[in-house]
Structures are given as structure tokens and as C-alpha cells.
BADRENMAR-192768 format. One record per residue (C-alpha): residue number from 0; x, y, z; residue in three letters. Coordinates in steps of 0.25 Angstrom, whole numbers. Last residue first. Layout:
REM residues N
+-----+-------+-------+-------+-----+
|   i |    px |    py |    pz |  aa |
+-----+-------+-------+-------+-----+
| NUM |     X |     Y |     Z | ALA |
...
+-----+-------+-------+-------+-----+
***
This chain:
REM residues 430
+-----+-------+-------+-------+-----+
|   i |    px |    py |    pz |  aa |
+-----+-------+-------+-------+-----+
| 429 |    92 |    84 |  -171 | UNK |
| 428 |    80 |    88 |  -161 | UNK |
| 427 |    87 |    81 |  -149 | UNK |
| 426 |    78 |    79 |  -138 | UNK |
| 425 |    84 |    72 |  -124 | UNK |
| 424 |    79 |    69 |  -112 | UNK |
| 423 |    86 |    67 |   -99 | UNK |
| 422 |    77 |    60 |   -88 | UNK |
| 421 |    76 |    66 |   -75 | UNK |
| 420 |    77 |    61 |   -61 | UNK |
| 419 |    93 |    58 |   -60 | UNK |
| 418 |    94 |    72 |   -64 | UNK |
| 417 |    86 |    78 |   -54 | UNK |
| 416 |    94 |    70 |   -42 | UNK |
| 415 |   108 |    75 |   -47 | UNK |
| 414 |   114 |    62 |   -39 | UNK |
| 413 |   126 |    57 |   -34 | UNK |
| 412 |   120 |    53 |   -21 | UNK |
| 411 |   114 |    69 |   -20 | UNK |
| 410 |   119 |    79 |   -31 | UNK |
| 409 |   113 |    88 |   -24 | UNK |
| 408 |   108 |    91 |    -9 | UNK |
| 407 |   102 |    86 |     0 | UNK |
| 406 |   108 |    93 |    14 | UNK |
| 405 |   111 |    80 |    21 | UNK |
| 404 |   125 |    83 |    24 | UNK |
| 403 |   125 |    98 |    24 | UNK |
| 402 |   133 |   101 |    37 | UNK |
| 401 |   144 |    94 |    35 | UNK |
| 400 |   151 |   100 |    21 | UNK |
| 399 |   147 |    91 |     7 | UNK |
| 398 |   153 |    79 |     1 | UNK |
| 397 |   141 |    73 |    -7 | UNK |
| 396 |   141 |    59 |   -15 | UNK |
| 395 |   153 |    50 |   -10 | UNK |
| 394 |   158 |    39 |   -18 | UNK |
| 393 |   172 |    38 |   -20 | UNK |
| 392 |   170 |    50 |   -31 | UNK |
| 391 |   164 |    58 |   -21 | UNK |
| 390 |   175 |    56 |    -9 | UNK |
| 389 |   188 |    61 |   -16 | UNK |
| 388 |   184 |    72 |   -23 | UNK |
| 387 |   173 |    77 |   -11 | UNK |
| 386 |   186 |    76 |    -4 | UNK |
| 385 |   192 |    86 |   -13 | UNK |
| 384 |   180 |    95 |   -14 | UNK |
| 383 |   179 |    95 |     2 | UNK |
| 382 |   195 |    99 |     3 | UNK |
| 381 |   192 |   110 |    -7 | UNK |
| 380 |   183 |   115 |     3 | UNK |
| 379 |   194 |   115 |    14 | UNK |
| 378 |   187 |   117 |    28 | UNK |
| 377 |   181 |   103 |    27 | UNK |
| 376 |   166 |    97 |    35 | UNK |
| 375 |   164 |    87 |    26 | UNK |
| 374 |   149 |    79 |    25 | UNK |
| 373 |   151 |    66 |    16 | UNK |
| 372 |   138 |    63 |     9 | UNK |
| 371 |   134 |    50 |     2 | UNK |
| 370 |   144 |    40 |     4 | UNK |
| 369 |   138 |    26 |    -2 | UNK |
| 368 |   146 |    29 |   -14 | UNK |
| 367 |   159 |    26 |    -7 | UNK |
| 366 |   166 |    32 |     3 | UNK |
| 365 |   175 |    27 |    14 | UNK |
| 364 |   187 |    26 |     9 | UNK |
| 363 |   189 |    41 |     5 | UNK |
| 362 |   187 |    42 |    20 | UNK |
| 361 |   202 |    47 |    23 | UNK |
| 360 |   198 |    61 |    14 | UNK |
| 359 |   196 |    66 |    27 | UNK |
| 358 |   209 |    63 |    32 | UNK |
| 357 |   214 |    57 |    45 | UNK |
| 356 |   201 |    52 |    49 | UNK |
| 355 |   192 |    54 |    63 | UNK |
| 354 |   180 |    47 |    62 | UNK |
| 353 |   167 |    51 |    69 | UNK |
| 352 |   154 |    41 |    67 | UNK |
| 351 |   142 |    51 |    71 | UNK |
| 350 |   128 |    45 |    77 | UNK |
| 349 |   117 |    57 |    76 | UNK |
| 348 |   104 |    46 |    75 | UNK |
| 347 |   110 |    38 |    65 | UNK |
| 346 |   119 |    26 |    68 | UNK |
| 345 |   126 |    27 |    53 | UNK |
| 344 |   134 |    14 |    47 | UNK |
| 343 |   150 |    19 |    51 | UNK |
| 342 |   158 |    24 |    39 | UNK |
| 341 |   174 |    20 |    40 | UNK |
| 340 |   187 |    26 |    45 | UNK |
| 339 |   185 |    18 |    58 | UNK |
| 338 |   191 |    28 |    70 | UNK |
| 337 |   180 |    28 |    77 | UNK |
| 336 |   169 |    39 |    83 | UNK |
| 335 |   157 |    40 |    87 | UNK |
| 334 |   149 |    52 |    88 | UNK |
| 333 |   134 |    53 |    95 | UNK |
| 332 |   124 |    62 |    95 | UNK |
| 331 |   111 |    65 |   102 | UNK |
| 330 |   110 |    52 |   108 | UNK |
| 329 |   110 |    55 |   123 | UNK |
| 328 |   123 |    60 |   129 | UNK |
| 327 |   128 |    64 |   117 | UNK |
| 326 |   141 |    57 |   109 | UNK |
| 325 |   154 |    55 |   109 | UNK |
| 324 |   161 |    43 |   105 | UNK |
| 323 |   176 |    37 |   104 | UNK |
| 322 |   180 |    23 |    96 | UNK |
| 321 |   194 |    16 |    98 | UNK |
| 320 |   191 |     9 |   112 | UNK |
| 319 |   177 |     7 |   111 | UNK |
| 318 |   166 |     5 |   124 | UNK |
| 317 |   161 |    21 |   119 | UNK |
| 316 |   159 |    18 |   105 | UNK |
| 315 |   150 |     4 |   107 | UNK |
| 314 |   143 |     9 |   118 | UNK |
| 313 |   138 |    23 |   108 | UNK |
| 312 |   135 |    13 |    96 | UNK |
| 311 |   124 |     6 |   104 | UNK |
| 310 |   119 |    19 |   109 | UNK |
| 309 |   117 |    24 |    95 | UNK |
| 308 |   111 |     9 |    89 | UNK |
| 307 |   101 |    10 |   100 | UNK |
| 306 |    99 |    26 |    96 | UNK |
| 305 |    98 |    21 |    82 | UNK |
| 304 |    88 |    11 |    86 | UNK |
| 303 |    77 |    20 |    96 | UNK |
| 302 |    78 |    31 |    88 | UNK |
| 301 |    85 |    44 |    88 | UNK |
| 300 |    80 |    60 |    90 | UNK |
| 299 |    95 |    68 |    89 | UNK |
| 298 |    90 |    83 |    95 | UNK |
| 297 |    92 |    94 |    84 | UNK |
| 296 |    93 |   107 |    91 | UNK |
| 295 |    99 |   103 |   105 | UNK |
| 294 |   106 |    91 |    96 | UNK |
| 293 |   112 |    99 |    86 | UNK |
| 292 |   121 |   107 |    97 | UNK |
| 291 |   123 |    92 |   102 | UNK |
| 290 |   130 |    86 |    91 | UNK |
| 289 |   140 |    99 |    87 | UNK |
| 288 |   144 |    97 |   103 | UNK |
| 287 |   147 |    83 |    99 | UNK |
| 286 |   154 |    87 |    85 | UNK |
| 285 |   163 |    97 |    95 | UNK |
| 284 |   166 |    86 |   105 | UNK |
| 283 |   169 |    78 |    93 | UNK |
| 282 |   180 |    87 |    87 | UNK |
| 281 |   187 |    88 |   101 | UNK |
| 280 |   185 |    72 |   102 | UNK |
| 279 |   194 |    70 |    87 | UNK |
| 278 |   205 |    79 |    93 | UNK |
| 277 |   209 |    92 |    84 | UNK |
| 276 |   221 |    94 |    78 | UNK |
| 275 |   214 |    85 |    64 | UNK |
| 274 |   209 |    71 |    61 | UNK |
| 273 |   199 |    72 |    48 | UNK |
| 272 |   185 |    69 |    55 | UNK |
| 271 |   174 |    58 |    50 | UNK |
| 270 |   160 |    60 |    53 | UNK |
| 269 |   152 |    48 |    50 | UNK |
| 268 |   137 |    47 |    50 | UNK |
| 267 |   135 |    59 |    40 | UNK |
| 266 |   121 |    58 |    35 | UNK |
| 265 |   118 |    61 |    21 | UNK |
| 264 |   112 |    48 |    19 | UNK |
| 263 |   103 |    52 |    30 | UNK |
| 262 |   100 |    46 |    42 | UNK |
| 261 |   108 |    54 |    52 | UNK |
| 260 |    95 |    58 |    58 | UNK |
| 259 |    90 |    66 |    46 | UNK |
| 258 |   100 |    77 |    49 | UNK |
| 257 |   110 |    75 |    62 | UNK |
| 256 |   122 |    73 |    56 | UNK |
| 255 |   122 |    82 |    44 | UNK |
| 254 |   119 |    93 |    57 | UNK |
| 253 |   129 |    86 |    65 | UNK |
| 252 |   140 |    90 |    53 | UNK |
| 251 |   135 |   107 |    54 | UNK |
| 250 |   137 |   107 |    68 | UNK |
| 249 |   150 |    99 |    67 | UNK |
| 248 |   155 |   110 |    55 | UNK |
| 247 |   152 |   121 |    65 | UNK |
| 246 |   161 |   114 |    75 | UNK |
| 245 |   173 |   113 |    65 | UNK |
| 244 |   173 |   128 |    63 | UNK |
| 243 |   184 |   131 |    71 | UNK |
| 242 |   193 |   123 |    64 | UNK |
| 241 |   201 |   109 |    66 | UNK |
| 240 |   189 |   101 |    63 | UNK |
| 239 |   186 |   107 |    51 | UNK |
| 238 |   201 |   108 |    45 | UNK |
| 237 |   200 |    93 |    50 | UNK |
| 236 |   190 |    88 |    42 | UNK |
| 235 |   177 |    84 |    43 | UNK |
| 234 |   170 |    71 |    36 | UNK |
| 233 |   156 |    69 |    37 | UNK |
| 232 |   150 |    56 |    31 | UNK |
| 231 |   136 |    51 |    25 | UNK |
| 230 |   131 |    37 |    21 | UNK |
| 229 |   121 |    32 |     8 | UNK |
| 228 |   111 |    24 |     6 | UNK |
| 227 |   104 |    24 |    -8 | UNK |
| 226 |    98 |    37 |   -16 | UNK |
| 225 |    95 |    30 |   -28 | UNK |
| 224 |    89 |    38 |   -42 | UNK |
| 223 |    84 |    26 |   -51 | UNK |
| 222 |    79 |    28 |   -63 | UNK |
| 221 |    69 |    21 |   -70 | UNK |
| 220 |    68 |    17 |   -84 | UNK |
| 219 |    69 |     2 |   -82 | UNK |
| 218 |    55 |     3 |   -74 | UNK |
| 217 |    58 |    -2 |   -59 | UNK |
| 216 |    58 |   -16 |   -53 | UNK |
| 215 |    63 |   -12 |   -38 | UNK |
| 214 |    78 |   -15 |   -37 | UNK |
| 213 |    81 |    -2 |   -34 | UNK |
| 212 |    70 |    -1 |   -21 | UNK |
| 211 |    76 |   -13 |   -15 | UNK |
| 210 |    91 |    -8 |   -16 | UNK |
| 209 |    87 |     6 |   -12 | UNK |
| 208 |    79 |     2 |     1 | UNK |
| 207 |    89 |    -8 |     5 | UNK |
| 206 |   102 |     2 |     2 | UNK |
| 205 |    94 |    14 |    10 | UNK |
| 204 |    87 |    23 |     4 | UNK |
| 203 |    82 |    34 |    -7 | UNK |
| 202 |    76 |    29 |   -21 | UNK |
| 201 |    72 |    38 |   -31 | UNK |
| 200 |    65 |    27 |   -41 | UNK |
| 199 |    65 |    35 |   -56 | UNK |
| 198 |    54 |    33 |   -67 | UNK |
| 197 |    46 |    24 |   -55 | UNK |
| 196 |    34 |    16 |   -54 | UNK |
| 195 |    40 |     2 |   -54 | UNK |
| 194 |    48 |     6 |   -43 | UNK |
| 193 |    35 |    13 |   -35 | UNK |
| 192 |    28 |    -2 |   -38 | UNK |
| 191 |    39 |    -9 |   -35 | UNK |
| 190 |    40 |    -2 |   -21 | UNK |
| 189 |    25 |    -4 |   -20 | UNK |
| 188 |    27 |   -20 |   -21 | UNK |
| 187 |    40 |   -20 |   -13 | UNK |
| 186 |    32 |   -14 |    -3 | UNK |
| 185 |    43 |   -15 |     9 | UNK |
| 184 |    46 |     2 |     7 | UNK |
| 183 |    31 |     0 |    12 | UNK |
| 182 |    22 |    11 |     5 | UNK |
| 181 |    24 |    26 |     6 | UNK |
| 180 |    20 |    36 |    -7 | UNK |
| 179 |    22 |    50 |    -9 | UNK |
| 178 |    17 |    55 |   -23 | UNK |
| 177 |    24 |    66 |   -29 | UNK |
| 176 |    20 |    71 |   -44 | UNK |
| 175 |     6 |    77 |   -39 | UNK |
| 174 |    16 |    85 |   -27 | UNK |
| 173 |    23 |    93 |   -40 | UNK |
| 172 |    11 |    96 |   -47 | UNK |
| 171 |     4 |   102 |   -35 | UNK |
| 170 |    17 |   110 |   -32 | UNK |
| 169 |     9 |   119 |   -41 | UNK |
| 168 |    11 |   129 |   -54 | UNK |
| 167 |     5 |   141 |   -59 | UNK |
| 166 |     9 |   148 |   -74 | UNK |
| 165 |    11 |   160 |   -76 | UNK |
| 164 |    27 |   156 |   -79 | UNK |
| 163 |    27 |   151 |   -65 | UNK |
| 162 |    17 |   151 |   -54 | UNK |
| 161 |    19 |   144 |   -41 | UNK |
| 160 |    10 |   135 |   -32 | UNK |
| 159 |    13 |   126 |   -20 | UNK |
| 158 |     2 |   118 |   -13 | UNK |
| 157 |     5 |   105 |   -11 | UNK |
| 156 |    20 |   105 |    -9 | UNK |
| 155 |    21 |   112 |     4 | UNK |
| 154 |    14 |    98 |    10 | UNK |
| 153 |    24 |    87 |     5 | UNK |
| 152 |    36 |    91 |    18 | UNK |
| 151 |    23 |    87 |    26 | UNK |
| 150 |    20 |    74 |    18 | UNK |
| 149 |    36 |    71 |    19 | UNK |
| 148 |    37 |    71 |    35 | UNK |
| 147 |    24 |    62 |    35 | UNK |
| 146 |    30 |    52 |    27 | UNK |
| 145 |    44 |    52 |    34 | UNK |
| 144 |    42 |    39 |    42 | UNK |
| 143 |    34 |    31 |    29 | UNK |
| 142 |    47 |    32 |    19 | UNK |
| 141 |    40 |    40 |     6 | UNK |
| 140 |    38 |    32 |    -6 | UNK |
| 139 |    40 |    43 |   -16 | UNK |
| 138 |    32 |    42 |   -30 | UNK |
| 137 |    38 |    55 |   -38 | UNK |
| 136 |    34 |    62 |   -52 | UNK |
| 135 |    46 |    65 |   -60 | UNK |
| 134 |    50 |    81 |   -65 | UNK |
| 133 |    63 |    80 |   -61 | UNK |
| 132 |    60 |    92 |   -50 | UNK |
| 131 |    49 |    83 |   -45 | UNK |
| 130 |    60 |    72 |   -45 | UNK |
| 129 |    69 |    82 |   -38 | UNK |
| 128 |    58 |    83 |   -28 | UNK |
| 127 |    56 |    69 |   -27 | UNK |
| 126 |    68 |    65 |   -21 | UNK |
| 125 |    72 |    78 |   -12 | UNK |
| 124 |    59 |    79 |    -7 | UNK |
| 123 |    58 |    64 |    -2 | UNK |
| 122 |    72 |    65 |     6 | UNK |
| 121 |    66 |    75 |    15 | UNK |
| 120 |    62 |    64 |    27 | UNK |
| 119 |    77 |    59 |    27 | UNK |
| 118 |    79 |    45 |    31 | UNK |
| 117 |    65 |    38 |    25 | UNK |
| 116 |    72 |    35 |    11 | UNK |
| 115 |    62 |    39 |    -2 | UNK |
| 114 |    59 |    29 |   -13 | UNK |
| 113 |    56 |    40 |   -23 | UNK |
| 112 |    47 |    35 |   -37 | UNK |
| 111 |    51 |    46 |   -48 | UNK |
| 110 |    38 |    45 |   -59 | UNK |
| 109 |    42 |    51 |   -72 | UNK |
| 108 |    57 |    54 |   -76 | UNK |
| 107 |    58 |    68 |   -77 | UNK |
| 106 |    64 |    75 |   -90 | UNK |
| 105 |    76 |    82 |   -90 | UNK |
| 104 |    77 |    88 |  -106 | UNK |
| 103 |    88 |    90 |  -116 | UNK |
| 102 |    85 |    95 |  -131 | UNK |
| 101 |    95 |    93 |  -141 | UNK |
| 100 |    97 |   102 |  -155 | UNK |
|  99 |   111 |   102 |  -154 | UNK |
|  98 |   111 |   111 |  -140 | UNK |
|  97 |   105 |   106 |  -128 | UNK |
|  96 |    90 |   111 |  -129 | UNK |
|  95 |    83 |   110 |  -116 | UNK |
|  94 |    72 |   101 |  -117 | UNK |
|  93 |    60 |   106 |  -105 | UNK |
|  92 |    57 |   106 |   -91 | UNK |
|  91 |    67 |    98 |   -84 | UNK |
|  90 |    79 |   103 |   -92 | UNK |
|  89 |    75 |   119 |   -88 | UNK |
|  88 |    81 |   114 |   -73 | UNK |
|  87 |    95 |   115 |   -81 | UNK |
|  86 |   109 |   106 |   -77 | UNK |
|  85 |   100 |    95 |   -71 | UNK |
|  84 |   105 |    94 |   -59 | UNK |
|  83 |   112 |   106 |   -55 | UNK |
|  82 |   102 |   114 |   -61 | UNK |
|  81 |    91 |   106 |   -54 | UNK |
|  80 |    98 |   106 |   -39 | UNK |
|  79 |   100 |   121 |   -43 | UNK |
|  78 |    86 |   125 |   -46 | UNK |
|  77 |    82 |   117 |   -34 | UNK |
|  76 |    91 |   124 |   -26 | UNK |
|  75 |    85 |   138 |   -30 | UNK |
|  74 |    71 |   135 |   -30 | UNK |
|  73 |    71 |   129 |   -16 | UNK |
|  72 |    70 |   116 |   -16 | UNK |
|  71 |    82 |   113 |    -7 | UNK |
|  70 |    79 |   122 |     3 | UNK |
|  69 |    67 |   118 |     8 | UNK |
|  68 |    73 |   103 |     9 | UNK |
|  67 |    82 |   108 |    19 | UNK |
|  66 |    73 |   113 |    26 | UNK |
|  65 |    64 |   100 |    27 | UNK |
|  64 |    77 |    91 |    30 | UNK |
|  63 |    70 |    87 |    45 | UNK |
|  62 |    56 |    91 |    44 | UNK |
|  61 |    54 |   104 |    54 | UNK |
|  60 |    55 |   112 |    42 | UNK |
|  59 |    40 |   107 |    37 | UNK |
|  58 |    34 |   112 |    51 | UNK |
|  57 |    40 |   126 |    49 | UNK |
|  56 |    36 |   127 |    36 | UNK |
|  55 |    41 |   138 |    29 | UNK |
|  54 |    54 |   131 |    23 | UNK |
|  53 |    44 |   120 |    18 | UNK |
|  52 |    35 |   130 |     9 | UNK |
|  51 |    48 |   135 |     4 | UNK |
|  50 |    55 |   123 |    -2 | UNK |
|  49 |    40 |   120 |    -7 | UNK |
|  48 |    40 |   134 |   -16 | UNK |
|  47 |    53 |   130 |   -22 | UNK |
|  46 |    49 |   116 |   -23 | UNK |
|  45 |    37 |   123 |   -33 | UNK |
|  44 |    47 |   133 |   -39 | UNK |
|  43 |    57 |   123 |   -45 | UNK |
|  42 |    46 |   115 |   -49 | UNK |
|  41 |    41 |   127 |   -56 | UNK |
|  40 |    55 |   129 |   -63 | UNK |
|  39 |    55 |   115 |   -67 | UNK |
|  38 |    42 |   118 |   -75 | UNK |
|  37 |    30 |   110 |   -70 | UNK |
|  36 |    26 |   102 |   -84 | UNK |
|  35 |    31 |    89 |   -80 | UNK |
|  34 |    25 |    89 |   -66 | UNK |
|  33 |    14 |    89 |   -70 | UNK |
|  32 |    16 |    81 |   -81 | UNK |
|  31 |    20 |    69 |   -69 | UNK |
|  30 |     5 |    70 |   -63 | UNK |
|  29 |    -1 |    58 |   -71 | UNK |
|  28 |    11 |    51 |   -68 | UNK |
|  27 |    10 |    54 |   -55 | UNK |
|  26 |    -3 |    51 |   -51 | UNK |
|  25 |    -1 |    36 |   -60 | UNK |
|  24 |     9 |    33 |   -53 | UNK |
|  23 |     2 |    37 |   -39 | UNK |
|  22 |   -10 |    28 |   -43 | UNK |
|  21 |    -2 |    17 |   -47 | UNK |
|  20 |     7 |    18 |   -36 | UNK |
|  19 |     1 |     6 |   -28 | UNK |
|  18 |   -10 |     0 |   -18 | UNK |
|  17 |   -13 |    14 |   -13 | UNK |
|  16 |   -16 |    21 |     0 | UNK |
|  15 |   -16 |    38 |     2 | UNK |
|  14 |    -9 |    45 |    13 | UNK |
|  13 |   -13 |    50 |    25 | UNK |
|  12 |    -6 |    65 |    22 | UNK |
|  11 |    -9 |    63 |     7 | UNK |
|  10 |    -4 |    73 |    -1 | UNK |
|   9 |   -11 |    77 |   -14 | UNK |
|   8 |    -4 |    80 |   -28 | UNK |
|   7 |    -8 |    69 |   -36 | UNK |
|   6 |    -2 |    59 |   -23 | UNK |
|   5 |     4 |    62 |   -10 | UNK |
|   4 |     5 |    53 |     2 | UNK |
|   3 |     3 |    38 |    -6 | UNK |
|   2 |     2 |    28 |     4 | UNK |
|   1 |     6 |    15 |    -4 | UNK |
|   0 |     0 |     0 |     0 | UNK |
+-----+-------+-------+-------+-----+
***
């Protein structure tokens, strides 16, 4: 059985029960002209409009990730994440003459169906907006815990108006070619279904999840856009730690650590830090006192299992010779620290592995294609563009400073997103 929560347009707060997606395919398909015929420069405006509906409601910003998402579709970074992109917006309107009598044009796919992850309640937006921006229509199975959080986030789209060129224009078409769906991820029927249905499977997740969503039965010309598992690093260095600055860049790194409850791919889990003049524990006391300034504004809320796992990990590092650990007096925070040069599975709830390395550039070893962000706290820029040399080609997709770790931003897991959305069409009149 689906639930479908938005559908022609409407959002159902209860939700609506079908057997299958017929009815929603056949919605969106019959709604995809629509959305065809909104000039990109519309589309543009329309997000533009939402980005500010959400940065003046109070109740909306309280939503981890809503600010930011405010800001990334305004008019301004939306013409440049397309730009960037696609090289000219003017491609997803209409054939732009190249020269030789050829005649370029970024058409969209049809129907994008988004398997989204449950870790960041904003992901959604980013999927299916640039679809929406591709010009594709979009079934998204929404994880079941952040339902509620993504109808609210829906609202400011029913009711936006614009007028362009004389011409008036509604969010209306946009939200008729969005249909949110839940059903069992265990379905492997309604899974089927949604695969079978799709021009483009957006999938986000974790290996099991994308493993058994890729090798769904699916038509041979759909594409595939995967955002698998990934894992996160911060690496400072000892122009940093020896400076006067260094506890500003802790304030900043604890933020990257604290988002989405550390379950981001973007999360750093491991902090490794280039030995310098100053001891190890006097640079800890500082990321401690960095810890529990965010803790009076951002208290650390855990559950039962990763506290378990916390405390567990806790006894092991303060019975061990050759390991050292500091932490809060409940579980606000808590840093442990080895001297294994290696990338420890994540605990979660504000748990921080501290390495200290001769080098930065020591963890070249370390990276391979599953290294999705490396956060770098370095005074020398050119020293960030030559480690970004070394890292990216081993596999790493973002180096970029601590403090904006999980700020989405683009190209993201190798991706230009739009791009990989559209289909390239060609007319040549010779």
C-alpha cells in the first residue's frame, strides 16, 4: 500500500491510499507540459519567492538545514548553480545555435523517481529541485520519520504567484509535478514499481539501500544518479594550531560536528592534527572548551543505542595504555584519541576520533572514492590547492575549510547534478 502526500497539486497532510503508482504516473505525465512550457527564468523566480517564504517563518527555520536551504535557492545561486552547470540556463528553454548551422538544447528526462536517505530532513529539496529546474517530473519515497518535517517545508509552495513578460505564472505547476510518496522500503513489489516507472532513479543511502535499489528491473534508457555511502575528515594544521586563531577555527570545526547529529556523509568523524610546538592536550583543552560553548546553545540530545555504544567506547579508552580521552561530564561530547593513522567507523552523537600526524598530507593512504569531504583548517591557501592535488585524484570529492562541511554545495559526489538530469539534443540544419 502507498501513502501519497501531494499529488496534481494538493498536499495531503493524512495522506491518500493507493495500491500502486498508476494513478501518480499518469498525474505526472499528464502534468510534465507544464512544467515544459515555465520559462527557466520563472522557475528561477518561483524558488526564489519560496527561499523567502521559508527565511520569514520562524516556525520553518527551527527545522535543522532550513536556513540554509533558504539561501540556496535564491535567484542569485540558482542562476549560478545552473550556469555552472549547464554552461547557459537559455539551453533548458529552447535550441541555441552552436555555429555550423547546429542547434544545442538541455531537455529533461520525464519522470525522476528519488529514493531519498532518512539522515538529513532537507536532502529532498536538493533532489527534486534541480530536477524541477531539469525540467522532469518527480515521485519521492520520503523516509516515514521525516515526513511531517518535509510537508511543513511543502506549505510555502502552494500559493506562490509571479508575473513575467505580462504573463502570470504559479508555483502550482511546479507542486503538480511533485508527488510524495511512503510505502515499506521492504516492498519490493512497490519498489519495482517506482523503478520500472522511472526516466532517472535518484538514489541516496546507504550501500544496502543502494545495492538493492540499482539492481531493480528498470527501463534500458534510464539513468542512474547514485549518492552512496560516504565518510567525512577534518584535518588542521600546524600554522593553525600554533596561531592565535586556532580556537575560532575549533568553534567553526564542532559546528561541521554537530549538524545532523554527525550522520551526515559530510560529517567529520575524525580529526587528524599535524604535530606542532604545541602539546596535543593543550589543543584539546581548547576543542573541549569549543564543545561545550556549543553545548549551552546546542544541547547534544542522543538515543538509547549510540549512548550505549558511547559509554562502552568511553571504559575501553580510559582502561588503555596507548589511547587518551576527554570528554564532558555527561555525554555532550566526547574525543578519543589513538595514534592509529586510520578512519575509525563513526559512533555518532558528537564522538570525535583525534589523531595527531607528522604531515597533513601523511593520510594520502587513507583516501579512496568512498571520502566524500575533507574539512581543512590551513593558513596557507596555496597549501589547501596542493593538498586538494594530492587528495582529489585518490578519490576525495570536496576539500573545503571546517566550518562549512555540510553546506551543500556543488559539484557534489562528482556531480554537476542538473547536468546528469538533462538530456542533450541536437539539431543540425546542414
Amino acid at each position: 500500500m502507498i501513502t501519497c502526500y501531494s499529488l496534481n497539486g494538493k498536499i495531503y497532510n493524512e495522506g491518500i491510499k493507493f495500491n500502486n503508482l498508476d494513478n501518480i504516473y499518469s498525474s505526472l505525465k499528464n502534468n510534465l507540459n507544464l512544467l515544459r512550457d515555465i520559462p527557466i527564468e520563472v522557475i528561477i523566480l518561483l524558488l526564489d519567492e519560496y527561499s523567502k517564504k521559508i527565511c520569514l517563518n520562524k516556525d520553518i527555520l527551527k527545522i535543522e538545514g532550513a536556513a540554509f536551504l533558504s539561501f540556496y535557492f535564491k535567484r542569485k545561486n540558482i542562476d549560478k548553480l545552473i550556469n555552472d552547470s549547464l554552461g547557459d540556463k537559455s539551453y533548458l528553454d529552447k535550441f541555441i545555435e552552436k555555429g555550423n548551422g547546429k542547434f544545442i538544447k538541455a531537455q529533461g528526462r520525464g519522470i525522476a523517481c528519488h529514493w531519498i536517505a532518512g539522515n538529513v530532513p532537507t536532502l529532498m529539496f536538493y533532489s527534486i529541485f534541480q530536477a524541477i529546474i531539469a525540467k522532469n517530473s518527480n515521485i519521492v519515497r520520503v523516509p516515514k520519520a521525516n515526513i511531517k518535517l518535509v510537508l511543513k517545508l511543502m506549505e510555502p509552495l502552494k500559493d506562490i504567484e509571479i508575473e513575467c513578460n505580462s504573463k502570470k505564472y504559479s508555483s502550482k505547476d511546479i507542486l503538480k509535478n511533485i508527488s510524495l510518496v511512503y510505502f515499506n522500503s521492504s516492498d519490493k513489489l512497490l519498489n519495482e514499481n517506482m523503478s520500472r516507472a522511472a526516466d532517472i532513479r535518484i538514489i541516496w543511502g546507504g550501500e544496502q539501500a543502494v545495492n538493492v535499489i540499482s539492481s531493480l528491473q528498470k527501463k534500458t534508457t534510464c539513468k542512474d544518479v547514485i549518492f552512496g555511502p560516504k565518510y567525512s575528515f577534518a584535518v588542521f594544521d600546524k600554522g593553525v594550531i600554533e596561531s592565535k586563531d586556532c580556537s575560532n577555527y575549533m568553534d567553526r570545526f564542532v559546528k561541521d560536528v554537530a549538524v545532523f547529529e554527525q550522520k551526515a556523509c559530510t560529517s567529520p568523524q575524525v580529526l587528524f592534527i599535524e604535530k606542532s610546538k604545541i602539546p596535543l592536550d593543550e589543543t584539546m583543552k581548547k576543542l573541549c572548551s569549543s564543545f561545550e560553548k556549543l553545548n549551552k546553545r546546542y544541547p547534544n540530545i542522543l538515543d538509547e543505542s549510540t549512548s550505549s555504544k558511547i559509554i562502552n567506547t568511553r571504559g575501553q579508552y580510559s582502561l588503555s595504555l596507548n589511547k587518551n580521552l576527554y570528554c564532558s561530564k555527561g555525554l555532550d561530547y566526547t574525543i578519543l584519541i589513538n595514534n592509529e593513522i586510520s578512519l575509525e567507523e563513526p559512533l555518532g552523537g558528537r564522538c570525535l576520533f583525534v589523531k595527531e600526524i607528522e604531515s597533513v598530507f601523511d593520510i594520502k593512504n587513507l583516501i579512496t572514492n568512498r571520502i566524500q569531504t575533507i574539512g581543512v583548517a590551513f593558513k596557507d591557501k596555496n597549501k589547501m590547492v596542493q593538498f586538494g592535488e594530492l587528495v582529489t585524484p585518490l578519490g576525495a570529492d570536496r576539500v573545503v575549510s571546517v566550518g562549512l562541511m555540510n553546506i551543500y554545495d556543488y559539484p557534489w559526489d562528482g556531480y554537476f547534478v542538473i547536468n546528469e538530469l538533462v538530456r542533450w539534443c541536437a539539431v543540425n540544419t546542414n
